[in-house]
Every structure is written in C-alpha cells, then in structure tokens.
PDB file with one MODEL, atoms N, CA, C and O in Angstrom:
MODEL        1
ATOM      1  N   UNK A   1     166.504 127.022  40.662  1.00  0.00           N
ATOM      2  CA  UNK A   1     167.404 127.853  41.462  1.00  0.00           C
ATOM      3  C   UNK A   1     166.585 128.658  42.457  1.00  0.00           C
ATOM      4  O   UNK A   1     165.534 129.205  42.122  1.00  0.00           O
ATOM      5  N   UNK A   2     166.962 128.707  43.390  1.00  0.00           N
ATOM      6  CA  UNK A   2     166.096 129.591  44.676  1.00  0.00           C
ATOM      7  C   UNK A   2     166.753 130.910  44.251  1.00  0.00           C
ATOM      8  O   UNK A   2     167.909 131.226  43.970  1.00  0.00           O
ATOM      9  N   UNK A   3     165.233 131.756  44.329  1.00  0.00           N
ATOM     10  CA  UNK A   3     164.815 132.974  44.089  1.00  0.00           C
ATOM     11  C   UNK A   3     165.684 133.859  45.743  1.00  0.00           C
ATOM     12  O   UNK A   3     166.371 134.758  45.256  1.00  0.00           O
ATOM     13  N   UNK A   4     165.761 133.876  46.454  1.00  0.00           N
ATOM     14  CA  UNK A   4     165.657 134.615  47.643  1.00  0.00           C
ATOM     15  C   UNK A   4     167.272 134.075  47.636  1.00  0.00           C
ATOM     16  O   UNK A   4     167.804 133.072  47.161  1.00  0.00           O
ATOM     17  N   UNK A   5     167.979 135.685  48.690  1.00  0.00           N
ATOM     18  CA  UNK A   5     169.579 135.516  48.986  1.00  0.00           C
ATOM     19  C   UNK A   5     169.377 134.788  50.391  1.00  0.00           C
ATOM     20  O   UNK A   5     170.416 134.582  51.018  1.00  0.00           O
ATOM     21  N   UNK A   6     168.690 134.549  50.721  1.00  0.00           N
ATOM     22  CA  UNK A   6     168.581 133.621  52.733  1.00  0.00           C
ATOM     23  C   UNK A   6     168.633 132.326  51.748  1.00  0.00           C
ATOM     24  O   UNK A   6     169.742 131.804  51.630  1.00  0.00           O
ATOM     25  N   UNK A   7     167.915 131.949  51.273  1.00  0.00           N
ATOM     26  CA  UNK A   7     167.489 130.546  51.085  1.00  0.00           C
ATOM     27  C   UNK A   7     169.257 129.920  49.880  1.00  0.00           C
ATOM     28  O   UNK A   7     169.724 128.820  50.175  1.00  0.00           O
ATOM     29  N   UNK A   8     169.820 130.575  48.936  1.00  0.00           N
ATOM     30  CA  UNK A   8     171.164 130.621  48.276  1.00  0.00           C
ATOM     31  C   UNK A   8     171.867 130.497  49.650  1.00  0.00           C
ATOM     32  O   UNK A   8     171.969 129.310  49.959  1.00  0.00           O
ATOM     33  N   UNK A   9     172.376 131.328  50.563  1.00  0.00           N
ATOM     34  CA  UNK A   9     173.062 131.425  51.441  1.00  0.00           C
ATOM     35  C   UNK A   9     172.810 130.098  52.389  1.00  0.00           C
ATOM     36  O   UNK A   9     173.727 129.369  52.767  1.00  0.00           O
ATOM     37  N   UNK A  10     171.200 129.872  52.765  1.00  0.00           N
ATOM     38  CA  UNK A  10     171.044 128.545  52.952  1.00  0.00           C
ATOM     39  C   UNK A  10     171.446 126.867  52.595  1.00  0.00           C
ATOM     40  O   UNK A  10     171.635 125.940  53.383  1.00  0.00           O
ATOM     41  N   UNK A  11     171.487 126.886  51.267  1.00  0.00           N
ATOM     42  CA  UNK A  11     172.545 125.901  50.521  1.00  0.00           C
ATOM     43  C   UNK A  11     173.581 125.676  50.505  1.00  0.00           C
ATOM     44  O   UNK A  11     174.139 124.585  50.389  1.00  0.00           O
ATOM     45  N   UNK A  12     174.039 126.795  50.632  1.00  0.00           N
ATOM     46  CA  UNK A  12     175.699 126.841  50.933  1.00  0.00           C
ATOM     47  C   UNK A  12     175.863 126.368  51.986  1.00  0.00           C
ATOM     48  O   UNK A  12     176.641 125.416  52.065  1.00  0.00           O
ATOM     49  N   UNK A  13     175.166 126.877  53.222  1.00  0.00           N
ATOM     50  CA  UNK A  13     175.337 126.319  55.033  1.00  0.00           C
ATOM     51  C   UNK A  13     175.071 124.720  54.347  1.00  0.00           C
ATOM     52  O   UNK A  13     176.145 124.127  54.246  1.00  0.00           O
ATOM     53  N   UNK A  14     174.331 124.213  54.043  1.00  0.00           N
ATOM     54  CA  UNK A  14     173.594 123.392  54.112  1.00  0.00           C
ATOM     55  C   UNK A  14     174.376 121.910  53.415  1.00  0.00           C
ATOM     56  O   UNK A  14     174.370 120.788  53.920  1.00  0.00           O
ATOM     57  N   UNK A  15     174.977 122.306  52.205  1.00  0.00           N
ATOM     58  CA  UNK A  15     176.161 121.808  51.658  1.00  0.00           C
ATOM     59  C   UNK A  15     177.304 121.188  52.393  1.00  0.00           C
ATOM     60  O   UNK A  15     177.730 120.035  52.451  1.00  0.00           O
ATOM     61  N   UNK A  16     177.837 122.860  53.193  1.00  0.00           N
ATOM     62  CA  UNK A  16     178.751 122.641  53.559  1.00  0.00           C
ATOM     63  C   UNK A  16     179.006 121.651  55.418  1.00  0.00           C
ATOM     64  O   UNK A  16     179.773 120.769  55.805  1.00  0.00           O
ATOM     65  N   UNK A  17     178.182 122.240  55.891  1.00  0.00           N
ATOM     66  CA  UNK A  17     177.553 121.455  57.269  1.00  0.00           C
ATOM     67  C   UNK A  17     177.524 119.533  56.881  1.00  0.00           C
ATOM     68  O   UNK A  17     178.146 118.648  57.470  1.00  0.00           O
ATOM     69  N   UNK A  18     176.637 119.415  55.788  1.00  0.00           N
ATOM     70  CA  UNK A  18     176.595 118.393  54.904  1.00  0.00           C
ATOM     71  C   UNK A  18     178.097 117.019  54.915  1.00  0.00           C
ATOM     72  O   UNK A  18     178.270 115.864  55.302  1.00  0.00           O
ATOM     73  N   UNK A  19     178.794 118.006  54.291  1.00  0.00           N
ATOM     74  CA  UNK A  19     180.294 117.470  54.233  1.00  0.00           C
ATOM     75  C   UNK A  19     180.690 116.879  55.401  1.00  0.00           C
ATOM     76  O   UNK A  19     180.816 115.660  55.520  1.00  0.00           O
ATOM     77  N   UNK A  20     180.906 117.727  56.327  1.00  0.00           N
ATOM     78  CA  UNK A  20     181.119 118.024  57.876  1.00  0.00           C
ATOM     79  C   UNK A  20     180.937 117.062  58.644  1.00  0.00           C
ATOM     80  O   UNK A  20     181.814 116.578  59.358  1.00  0.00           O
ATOM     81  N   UNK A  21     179.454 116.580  58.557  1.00  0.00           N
ATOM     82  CA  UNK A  21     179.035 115.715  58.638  1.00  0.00           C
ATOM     83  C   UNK A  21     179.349 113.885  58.703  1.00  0.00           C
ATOM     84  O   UNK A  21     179.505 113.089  59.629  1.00  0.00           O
ATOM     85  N   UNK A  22     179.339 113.791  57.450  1.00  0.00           N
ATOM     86  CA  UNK A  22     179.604 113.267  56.673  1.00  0.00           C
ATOM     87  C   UNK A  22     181.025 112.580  57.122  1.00  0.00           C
ATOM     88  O   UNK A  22     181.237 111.382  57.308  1.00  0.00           O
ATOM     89  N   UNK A  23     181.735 113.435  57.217  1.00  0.00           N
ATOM     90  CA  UNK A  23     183.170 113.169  57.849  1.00  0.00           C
ATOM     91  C   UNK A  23     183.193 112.772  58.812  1.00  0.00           C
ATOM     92  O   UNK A  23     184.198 112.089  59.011  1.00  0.00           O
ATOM     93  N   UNK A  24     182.168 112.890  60.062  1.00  0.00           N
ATOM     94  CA  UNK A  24     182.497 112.525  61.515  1.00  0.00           C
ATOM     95  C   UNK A  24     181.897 111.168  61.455  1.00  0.00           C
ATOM     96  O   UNK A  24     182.543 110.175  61.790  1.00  0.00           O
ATOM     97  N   UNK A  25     180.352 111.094  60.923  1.00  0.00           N
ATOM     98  CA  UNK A  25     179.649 110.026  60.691  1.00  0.00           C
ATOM     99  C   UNK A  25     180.807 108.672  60.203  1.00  0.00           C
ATOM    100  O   UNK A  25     180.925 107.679  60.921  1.00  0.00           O
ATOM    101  N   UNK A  26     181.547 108.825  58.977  1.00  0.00           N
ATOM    102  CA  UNK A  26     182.217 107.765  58.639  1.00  0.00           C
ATOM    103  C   UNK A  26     182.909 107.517  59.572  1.00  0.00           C
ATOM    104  O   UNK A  26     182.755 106.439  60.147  1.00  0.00           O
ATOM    105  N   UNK A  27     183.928 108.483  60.028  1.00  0.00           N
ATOM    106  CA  UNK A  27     184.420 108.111  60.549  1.00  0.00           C
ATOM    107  C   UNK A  27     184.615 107.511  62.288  1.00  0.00           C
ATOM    108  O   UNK A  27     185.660 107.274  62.894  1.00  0.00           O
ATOM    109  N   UNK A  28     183.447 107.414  62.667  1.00  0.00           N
ATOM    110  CA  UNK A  28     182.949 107.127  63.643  1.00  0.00           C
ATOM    111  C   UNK A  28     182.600 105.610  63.094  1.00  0.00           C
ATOM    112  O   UNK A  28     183.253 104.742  63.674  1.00  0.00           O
ATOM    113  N   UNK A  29     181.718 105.148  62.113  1.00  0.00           N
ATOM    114  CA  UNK A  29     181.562 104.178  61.684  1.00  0.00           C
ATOM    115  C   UNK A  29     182.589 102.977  61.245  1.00  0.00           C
ATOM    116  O   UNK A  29     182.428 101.759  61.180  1.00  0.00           O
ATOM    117  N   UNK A  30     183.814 103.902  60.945  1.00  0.00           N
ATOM    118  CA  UNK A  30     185.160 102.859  60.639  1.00  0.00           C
ATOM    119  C   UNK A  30     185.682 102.939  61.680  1.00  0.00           C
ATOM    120  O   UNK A  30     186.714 102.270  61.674  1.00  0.00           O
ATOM    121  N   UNK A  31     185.512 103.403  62.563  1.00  0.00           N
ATOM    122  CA  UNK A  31     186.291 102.939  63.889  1.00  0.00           C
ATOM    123  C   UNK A  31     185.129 101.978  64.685  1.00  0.00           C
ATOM    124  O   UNK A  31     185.592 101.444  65.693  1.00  0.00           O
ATOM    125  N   UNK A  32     183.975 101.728  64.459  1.00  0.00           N
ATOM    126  CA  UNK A  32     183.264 100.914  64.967  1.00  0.00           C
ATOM    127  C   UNK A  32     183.774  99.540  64.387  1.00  0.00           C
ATOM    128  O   UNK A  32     183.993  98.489  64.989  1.00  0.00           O
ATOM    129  N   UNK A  33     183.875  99.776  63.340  1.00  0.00           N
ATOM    130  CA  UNK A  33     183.890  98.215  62.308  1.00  0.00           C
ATOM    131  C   UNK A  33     185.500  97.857  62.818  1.00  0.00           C
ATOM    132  O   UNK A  33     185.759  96.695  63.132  1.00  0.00           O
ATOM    133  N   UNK A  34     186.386  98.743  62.872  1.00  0.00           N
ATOM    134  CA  UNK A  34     187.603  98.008  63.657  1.00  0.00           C
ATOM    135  C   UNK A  34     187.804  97.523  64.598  1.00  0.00           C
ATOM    136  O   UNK A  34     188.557  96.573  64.815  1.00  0.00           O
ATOM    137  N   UNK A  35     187.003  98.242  65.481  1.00  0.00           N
ATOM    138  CA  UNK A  35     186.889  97.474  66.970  1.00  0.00           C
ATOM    139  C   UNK A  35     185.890  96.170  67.274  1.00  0.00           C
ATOM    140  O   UNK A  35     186.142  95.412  68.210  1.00  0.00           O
ATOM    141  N   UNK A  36     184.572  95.947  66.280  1.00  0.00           N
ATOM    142  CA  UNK A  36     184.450  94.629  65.910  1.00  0.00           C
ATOM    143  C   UNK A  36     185.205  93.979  65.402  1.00  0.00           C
ATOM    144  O   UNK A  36     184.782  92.835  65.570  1.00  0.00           O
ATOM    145  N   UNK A  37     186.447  93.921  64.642  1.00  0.00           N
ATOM    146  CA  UNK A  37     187.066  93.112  63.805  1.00  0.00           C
ATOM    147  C   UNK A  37     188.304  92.884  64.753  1.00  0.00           C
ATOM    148  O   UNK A  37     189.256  92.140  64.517  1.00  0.00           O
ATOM    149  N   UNK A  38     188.074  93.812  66.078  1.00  0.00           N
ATOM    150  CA  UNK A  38     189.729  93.231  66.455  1.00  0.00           C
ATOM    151  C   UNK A  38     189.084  92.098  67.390  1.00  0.00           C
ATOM    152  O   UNK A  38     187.910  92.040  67.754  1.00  0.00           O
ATOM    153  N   UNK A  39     190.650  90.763  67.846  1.00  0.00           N
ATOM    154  CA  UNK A  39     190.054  89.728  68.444  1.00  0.00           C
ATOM    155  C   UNK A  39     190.996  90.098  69.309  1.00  0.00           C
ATOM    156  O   UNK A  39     190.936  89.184  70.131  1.00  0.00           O
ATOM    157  N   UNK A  40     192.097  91.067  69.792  1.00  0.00           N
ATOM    158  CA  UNK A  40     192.691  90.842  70.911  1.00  0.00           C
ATOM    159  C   UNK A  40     192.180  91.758  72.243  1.00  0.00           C
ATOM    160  O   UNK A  40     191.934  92.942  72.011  1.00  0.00           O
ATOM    161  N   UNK A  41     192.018  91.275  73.586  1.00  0.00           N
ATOM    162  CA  UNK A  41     191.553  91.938  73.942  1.00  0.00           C
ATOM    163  C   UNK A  41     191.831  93.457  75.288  1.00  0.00           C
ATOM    164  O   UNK A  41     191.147  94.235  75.954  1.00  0.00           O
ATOM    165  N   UNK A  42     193.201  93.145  75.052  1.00  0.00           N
ATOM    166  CA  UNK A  42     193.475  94.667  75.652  1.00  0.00           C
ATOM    167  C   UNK A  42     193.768  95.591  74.233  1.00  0.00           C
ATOM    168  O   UNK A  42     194.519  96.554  74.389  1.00  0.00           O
ATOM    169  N   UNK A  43     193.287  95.381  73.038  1.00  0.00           N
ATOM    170  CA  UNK A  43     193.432  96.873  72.175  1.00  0.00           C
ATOM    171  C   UNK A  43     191.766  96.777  71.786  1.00  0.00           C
ATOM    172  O   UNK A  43     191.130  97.778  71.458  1.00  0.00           O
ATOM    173  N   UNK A  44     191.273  95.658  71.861  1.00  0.00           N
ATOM    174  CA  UNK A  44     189.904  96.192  71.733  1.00  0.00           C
ATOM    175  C   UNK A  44     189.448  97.162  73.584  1.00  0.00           C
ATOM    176  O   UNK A  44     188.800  98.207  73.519  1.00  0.00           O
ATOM    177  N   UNK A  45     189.808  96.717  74.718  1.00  0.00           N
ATOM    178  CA  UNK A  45     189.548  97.473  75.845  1.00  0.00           C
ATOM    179  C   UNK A  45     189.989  99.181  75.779  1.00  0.00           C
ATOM    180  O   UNK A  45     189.553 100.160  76.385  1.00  0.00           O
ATOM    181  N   UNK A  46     191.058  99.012  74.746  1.00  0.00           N
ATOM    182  CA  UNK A  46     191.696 100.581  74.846  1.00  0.00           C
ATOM    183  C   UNK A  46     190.768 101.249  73.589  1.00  0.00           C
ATOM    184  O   UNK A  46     190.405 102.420  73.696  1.00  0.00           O
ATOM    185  N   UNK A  47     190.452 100.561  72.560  1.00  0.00           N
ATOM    186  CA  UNK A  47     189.657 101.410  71.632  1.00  0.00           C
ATOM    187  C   UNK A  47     188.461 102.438  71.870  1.00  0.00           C
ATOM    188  O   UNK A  47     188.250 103.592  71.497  1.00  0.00           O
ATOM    189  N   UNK A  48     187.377 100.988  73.101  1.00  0.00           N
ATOM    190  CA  UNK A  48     186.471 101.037  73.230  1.00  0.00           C
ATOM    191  C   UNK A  48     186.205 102.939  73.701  1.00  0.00           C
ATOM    192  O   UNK A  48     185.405 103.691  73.145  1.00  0.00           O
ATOM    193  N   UNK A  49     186.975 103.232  74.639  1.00  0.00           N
ATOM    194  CA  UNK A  49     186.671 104.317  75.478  1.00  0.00           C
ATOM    195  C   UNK A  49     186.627 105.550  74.139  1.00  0.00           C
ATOM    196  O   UNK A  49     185.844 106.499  74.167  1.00  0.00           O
ATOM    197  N   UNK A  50     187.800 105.264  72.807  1.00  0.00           N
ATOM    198  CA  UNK A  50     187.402 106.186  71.882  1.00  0.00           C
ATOM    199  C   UNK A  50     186.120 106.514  71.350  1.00  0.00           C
ATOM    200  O   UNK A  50     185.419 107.526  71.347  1.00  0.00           O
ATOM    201  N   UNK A  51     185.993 104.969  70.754  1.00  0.00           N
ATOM    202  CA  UNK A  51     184.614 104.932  69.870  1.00  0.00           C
ATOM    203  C   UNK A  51     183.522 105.119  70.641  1.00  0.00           C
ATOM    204  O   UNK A  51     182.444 105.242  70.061  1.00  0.00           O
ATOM    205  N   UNK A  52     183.570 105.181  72.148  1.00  0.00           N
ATOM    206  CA  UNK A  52     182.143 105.376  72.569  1.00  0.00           C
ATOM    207  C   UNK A  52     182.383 106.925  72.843  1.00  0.00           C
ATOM    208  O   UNK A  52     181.321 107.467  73.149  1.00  0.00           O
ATOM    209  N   UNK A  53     183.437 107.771  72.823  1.00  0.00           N
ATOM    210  CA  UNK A  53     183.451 109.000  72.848  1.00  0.00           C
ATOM    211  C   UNK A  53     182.756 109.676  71.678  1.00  0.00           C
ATOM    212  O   UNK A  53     181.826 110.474  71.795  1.00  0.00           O
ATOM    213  N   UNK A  54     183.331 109.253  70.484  1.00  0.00           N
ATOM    214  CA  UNK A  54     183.162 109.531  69.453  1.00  0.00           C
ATOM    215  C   UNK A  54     181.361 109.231  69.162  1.00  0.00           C
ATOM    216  O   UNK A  54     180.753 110.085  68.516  1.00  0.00           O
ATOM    217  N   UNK A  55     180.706 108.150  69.613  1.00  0.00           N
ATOM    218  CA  UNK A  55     179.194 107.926  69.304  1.00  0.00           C
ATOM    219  C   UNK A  55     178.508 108.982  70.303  1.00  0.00           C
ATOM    220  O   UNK A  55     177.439 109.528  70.027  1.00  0.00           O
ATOM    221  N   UNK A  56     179.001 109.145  71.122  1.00  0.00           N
ATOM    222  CA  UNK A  56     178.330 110.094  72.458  1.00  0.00           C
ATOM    223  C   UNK A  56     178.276 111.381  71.611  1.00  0.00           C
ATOM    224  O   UNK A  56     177.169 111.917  71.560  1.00  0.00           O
ATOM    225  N   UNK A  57     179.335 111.995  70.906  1.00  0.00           N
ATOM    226  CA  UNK A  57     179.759 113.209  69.960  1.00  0.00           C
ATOM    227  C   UNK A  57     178.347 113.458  68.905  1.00  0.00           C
ATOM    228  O   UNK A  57     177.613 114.445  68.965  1.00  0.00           O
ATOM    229  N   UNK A  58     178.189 112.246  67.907  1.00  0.00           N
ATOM    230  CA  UNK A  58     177.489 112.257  67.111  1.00  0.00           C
ATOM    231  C   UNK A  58     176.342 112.405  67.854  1.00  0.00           C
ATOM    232  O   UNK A  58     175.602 113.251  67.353  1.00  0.00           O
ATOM    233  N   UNK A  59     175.880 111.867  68.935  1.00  0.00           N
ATOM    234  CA  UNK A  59     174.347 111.655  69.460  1.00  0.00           C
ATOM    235  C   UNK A  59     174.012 113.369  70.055  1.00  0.00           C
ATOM    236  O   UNK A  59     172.930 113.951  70.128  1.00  0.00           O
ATOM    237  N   UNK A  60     175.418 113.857  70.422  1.00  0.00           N
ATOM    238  CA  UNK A  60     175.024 115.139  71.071  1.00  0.00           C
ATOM    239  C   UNK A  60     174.787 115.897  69.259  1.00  0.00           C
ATOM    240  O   UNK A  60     173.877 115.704  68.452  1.00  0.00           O
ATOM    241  N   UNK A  61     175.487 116.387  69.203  1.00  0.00           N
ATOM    242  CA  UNK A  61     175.261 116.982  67.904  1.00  0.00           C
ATOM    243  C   UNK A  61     174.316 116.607  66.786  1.00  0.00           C
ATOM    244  O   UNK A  61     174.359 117.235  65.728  1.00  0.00           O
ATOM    245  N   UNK A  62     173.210 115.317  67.024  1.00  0.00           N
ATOM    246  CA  UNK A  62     172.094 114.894  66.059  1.00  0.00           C
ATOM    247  C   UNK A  62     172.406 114.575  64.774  1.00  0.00           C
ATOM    248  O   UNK A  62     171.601 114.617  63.843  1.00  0.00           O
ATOM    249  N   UNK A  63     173.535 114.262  64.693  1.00  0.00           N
ATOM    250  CA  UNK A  63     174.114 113.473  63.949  1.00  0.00           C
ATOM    251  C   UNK A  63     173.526 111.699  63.580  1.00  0.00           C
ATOM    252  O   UNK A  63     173.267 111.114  62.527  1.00  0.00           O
ATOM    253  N   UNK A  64     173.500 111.315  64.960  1.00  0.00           N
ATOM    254  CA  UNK A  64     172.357 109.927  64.838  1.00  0.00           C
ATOM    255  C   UNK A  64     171.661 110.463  66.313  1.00  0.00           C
ATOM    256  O   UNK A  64     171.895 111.434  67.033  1.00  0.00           O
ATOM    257  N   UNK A  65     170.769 109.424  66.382  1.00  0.00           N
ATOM    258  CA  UNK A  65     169.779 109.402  67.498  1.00  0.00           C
ATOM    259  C   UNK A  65     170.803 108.708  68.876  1.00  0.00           C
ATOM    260  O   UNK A  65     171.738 107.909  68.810  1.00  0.00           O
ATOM    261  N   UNK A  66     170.342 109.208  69.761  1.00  0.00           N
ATOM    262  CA  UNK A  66     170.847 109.015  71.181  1.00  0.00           C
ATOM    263  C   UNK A  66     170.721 107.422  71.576  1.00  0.00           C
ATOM    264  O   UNK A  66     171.537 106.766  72.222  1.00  0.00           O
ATOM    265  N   UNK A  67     169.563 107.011  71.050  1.00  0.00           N
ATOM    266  CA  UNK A  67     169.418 105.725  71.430  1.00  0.00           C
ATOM    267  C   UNK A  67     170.138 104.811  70.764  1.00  0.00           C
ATOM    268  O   UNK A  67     170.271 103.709  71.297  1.00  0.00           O
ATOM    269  N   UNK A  68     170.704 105.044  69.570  1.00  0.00           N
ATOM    270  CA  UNK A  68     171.632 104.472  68.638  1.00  0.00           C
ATOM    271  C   UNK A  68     172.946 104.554  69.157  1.00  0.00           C
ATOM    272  O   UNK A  68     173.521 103.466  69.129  1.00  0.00           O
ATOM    273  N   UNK A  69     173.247 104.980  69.368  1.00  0.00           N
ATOM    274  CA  UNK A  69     174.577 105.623  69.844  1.00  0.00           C
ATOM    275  C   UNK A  69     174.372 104.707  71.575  1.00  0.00           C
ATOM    276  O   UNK A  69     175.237 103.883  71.872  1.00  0.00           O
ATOM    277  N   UNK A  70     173.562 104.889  72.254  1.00  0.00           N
ATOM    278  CA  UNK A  70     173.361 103.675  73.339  1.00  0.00           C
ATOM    279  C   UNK A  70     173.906 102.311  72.956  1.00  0.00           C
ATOM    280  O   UNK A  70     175.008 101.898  73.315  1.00  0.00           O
ATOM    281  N   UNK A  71     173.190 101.756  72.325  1.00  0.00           N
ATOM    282  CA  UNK A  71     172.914 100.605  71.645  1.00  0.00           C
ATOM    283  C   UNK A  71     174.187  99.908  71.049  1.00  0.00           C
ATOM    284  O   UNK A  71     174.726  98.804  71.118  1.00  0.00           O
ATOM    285  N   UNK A  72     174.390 101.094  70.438  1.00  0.00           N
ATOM    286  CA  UNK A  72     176.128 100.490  69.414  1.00  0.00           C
ATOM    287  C   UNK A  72     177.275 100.469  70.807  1.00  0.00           C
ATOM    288  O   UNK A  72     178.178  99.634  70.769  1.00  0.00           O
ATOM    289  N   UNK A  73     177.196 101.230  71.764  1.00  0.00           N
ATOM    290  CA  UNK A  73     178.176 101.262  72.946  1.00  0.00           C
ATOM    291  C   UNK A  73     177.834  99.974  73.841  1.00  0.00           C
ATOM    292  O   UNK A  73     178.786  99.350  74.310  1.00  0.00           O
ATOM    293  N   UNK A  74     176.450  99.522  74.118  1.00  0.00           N
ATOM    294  CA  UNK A  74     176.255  98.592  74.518  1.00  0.00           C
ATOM    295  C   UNK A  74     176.726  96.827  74.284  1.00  0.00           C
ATOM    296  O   UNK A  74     176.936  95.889  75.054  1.00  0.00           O
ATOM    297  N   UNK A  75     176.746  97.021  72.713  1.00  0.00           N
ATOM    298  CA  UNK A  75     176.837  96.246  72.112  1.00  0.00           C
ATOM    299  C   UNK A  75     178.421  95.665  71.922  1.00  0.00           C
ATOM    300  O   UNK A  75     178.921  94.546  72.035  1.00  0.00           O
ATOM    301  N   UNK A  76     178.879  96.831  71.621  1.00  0.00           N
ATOM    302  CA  UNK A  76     180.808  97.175  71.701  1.00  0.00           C
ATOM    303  C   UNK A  76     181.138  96.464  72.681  1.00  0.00           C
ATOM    304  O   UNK A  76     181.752  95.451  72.345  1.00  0.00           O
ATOM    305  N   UNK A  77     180.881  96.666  74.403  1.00  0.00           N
ATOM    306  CA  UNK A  77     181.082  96.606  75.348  1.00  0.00           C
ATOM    307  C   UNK A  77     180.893  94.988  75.456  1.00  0.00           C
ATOM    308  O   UNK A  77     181.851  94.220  75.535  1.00  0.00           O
ATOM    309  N   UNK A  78     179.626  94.603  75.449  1.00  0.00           N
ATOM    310  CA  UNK A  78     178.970  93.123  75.298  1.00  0.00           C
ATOM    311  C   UNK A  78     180.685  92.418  74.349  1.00  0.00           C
ATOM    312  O   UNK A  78     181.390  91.464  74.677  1.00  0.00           O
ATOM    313  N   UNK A  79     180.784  93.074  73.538  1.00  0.00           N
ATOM    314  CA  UNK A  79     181.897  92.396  72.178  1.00  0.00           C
ATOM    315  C   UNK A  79     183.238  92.542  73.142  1.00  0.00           C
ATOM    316  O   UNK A  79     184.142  91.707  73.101  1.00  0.00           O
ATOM    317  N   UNK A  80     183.261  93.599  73.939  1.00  0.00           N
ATOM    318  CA  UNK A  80     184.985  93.548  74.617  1.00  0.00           C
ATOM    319  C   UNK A  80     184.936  92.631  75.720  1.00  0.00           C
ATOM    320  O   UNK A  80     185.859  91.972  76.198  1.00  0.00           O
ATOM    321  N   UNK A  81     183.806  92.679  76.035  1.00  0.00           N
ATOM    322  CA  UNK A  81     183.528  92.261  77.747  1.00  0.00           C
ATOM    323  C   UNK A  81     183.670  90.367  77.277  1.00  0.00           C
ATOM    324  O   UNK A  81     183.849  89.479  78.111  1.00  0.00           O
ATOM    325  N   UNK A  82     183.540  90.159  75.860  1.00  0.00           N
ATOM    326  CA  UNK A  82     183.612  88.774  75.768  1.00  0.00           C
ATOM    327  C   UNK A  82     184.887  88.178  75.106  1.00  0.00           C
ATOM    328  O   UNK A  82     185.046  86.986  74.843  1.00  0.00           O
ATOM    329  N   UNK A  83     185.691  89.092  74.896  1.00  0.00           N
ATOM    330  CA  UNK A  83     187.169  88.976  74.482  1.00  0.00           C
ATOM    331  C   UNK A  83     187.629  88.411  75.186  1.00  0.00           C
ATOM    332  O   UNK A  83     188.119  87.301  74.982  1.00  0.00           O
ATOM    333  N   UNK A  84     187.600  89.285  76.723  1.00  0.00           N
ATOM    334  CA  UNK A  84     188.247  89.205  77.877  1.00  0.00           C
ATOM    335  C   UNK A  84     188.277  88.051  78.432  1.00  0.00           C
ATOM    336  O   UNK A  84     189.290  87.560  78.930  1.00  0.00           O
ATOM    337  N   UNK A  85     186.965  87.425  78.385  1.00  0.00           N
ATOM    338  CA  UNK A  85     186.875  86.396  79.356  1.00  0.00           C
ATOM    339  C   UNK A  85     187.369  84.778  78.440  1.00  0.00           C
ATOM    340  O   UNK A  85     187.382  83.706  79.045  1.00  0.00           O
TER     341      UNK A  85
ENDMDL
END
C-alpha cells in the first residue's frame, strides 16, 4: 500500500483515467473492425469520416501513437477507396 496521500490520490486518478480510457480505445477499435467487415460501399464511405475522427481523438489525447492512427486511416481509406471501384 503506498505510504504518502499524493501517491493514494494518485491511484485513484490513475484507475480511474484507466477506465476512461479503455472505453474510447475499444470503442474506437469496434468501429474499426465494422467498417472492415462492411462490403457495401456508400455505408462504408459514410463510416469512414467517423472512425477516422475518432483515431485522430485517440492520437491527440496519447491514447495510441499518431503514426498508428495514420496508418489505420490510411489503410480504411485504401479498404473504401476499393469498394467503390
């Protein structure tokens, strides 16, 4: 058990931030995996603009790395851009 009230009070932030987390991450991640799984391609074109909102979100907040969050939008895009055609 931590000795000091900063470092207790720390756990708690730390916990709870944790959760928080946690929540945006998934759910950023299940909206990725839907928009790979869809094959039609004006609801994958309308998704796209969410889920890359949503990865831009996580990358600002360090949630994942910036370049990840590139990469997965790139990739999305590559996946809608080949629906289409």
């Amino acid at each position: 058990m931590a000795n000091h009230k900063s470092s207790v009070k720390r756990i708690r932030q730390t916990q709870k931030n944790r959760l928080h987390n946690r929540y945006y991450a998934k759910t950023a991640r299940n909206a990725v995996r839907t928009l790979r799984a869809t094959k039609e391609a004006d609801a994958a074109a309308s998704l796209l603009p969410q889920v890359a909102a949503m990865l831009d979100k996580l990358a600002k907040r360090n949630m994942i790395h910036k370049n990840k969050a590139s990469n997965l939008k790139s990739k999305l895009a590559k996946h809608v851009n080949k629906l289409s055609k």
